[in-house]
C-alpha positions as CSV (number, residue, x, y, z in Angstrom):
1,X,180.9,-12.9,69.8
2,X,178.6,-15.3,71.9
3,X,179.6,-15.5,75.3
4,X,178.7,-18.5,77.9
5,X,178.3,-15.7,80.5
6,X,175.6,-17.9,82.6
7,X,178.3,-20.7,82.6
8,X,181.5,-21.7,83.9
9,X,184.1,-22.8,81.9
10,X,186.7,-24.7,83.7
11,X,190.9,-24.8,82.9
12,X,193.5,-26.5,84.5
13,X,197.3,-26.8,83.3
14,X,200.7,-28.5,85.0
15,X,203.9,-27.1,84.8
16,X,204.5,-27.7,81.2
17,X,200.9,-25.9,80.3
18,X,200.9,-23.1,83.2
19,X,201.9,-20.6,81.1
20,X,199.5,-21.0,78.6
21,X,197.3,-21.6,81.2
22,X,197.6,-17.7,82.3
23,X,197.5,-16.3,79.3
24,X,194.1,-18.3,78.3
25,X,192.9,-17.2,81.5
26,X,193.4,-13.6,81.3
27,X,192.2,-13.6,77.4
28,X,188.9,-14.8,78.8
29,X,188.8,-12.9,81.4
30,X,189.1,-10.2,79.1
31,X,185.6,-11.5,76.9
32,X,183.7,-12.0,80.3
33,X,184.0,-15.7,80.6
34,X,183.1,-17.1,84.0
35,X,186.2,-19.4,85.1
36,X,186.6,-21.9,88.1
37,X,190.6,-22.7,87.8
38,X,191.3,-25.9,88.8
39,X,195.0,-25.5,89.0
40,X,198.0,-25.6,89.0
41,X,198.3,-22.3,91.2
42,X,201.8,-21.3,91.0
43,X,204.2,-23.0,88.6
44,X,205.7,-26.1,90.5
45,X,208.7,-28.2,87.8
46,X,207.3,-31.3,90.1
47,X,203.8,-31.3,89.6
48,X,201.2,-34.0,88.1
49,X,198.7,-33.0,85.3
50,X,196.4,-35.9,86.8
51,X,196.3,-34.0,90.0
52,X,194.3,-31.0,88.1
53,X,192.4,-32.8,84.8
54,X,191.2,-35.3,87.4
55,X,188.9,-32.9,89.2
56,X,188.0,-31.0,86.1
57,X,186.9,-33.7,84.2
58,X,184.7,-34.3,86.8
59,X,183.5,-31.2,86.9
60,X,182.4,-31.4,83.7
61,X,181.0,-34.4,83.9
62,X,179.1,-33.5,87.0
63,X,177.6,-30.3,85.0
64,X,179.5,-28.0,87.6
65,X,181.2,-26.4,84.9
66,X,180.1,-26.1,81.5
67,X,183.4,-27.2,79.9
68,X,186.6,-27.7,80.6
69,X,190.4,-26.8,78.8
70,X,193.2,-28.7,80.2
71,X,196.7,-27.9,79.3
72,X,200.1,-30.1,80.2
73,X,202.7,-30.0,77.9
74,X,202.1,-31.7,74.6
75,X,198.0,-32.1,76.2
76,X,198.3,-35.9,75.0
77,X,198.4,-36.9,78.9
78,X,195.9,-34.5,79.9
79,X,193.9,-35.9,77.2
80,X,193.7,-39.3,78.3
81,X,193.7,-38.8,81.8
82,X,190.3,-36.5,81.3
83,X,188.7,-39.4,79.1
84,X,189.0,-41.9,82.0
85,X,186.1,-39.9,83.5
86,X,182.9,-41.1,82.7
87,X,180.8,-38.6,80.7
88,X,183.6,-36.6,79.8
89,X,184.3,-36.4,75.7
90,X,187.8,-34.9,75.1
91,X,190.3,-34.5,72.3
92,X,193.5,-32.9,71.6
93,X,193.1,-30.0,69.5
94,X,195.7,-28.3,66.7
95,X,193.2,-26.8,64.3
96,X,190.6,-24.7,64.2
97,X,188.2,-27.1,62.3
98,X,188.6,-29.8,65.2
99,X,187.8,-27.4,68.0
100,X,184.2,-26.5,66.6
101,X,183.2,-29.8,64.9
102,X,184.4,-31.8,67.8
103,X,181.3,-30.1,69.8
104,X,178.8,-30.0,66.4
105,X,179.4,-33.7,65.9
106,X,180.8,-35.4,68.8
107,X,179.4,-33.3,71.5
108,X,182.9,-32.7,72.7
109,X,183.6,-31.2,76.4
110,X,186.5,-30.8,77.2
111,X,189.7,-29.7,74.7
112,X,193.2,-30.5,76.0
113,X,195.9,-28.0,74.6
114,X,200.0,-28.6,74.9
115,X,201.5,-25.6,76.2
116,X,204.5,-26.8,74.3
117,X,203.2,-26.7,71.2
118,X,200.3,-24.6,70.8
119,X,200.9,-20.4,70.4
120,X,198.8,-17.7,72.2
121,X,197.2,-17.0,69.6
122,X,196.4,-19.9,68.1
123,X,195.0,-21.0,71.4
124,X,192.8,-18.3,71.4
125,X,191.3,-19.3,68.4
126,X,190.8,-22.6,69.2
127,X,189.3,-21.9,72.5
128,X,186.4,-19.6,71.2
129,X,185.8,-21.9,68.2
130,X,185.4,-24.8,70.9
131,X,183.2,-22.5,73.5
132,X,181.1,-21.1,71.0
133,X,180.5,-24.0,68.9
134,X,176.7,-26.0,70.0
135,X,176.0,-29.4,69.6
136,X,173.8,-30.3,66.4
137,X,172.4,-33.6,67.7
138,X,171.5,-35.2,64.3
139,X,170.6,-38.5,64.8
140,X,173.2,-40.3,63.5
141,X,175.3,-38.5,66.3
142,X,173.1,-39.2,68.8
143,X,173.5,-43.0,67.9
144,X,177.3,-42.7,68.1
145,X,176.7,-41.2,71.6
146,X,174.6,-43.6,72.4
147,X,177.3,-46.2,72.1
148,X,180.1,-44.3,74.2
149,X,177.6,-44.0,77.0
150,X,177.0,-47.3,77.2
151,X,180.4,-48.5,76.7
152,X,180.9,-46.5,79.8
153,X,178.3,-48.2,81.6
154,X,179.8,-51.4,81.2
């Protein structure tokens, strides 16, 4: 298995994604990941997933960490909270097919998981698929890229 072992990968979760969160956490752990946890420490009912996909998303986009999984619940919230930072390209992910080709095409960084709906295991999977997965910069996705960034700009 290819491992990012020169790179951080960064997570954050709220109370409805902590304890997927943990279990993620360990699991990488586990296949030497480097992690920089940006919260939630404790499970708090009360707590605000922009308080924690905020400052990981720009992470990412800073290039502090090498990508980012947030968790909250369904992830739809921690989802568009983390696109509302410049630079940072993330996406819901169910499947396993999403969580590599949203890198290969898209040059996806950050995923966004519910801890509601989305199993241990299955999180696994989609986690690796989405770590290990590179981007293919064909031109055609460089030119939707392109666009993004300067939507962003403006």
């Amino acid at each position: 298995m290819e491992k990012f072992t020169n790179n951080k990968i960064g997570i954050c979760a709220d109370h409805g994604g902590f304890e997927l969160k943990e279990k993620i956490i360990s699991f990488l752990l586990k296949n030497e990941f480097q992690l920089v946890d940006f919260g939630a420490k404790e499970l708090n009912n009360n707590d605000d997933f922009p308080d924690y996909v905020i400052p990981l998303a720009q992470a990412v986009s800073a290039g502090e960490v090498f990508r980012g999984i947030a968790i909250c619940g369904s992830g739809v919230g921690a989802c568009i909270a983390a696109n509302k930072v410049s630079g940072v390209r993330a996406a819901l992910i169910g499947d396993y097919f999403s969580a590599h080709q949203g890198v290969e095409d898209d040059d996806m960084n950050l995923i966004c998981l519910g801890g509601r709906v989305t199993g241990y295991a299955s999180a696994e999977e989609l986690v690796l698929s989405f770590l290990n997965a590179e981007f293919i910069g064909a031109e055609r996705h460089l030119r939707r890229l392109r666009k993004i960034k300067n939507l962003e700009k403006n």
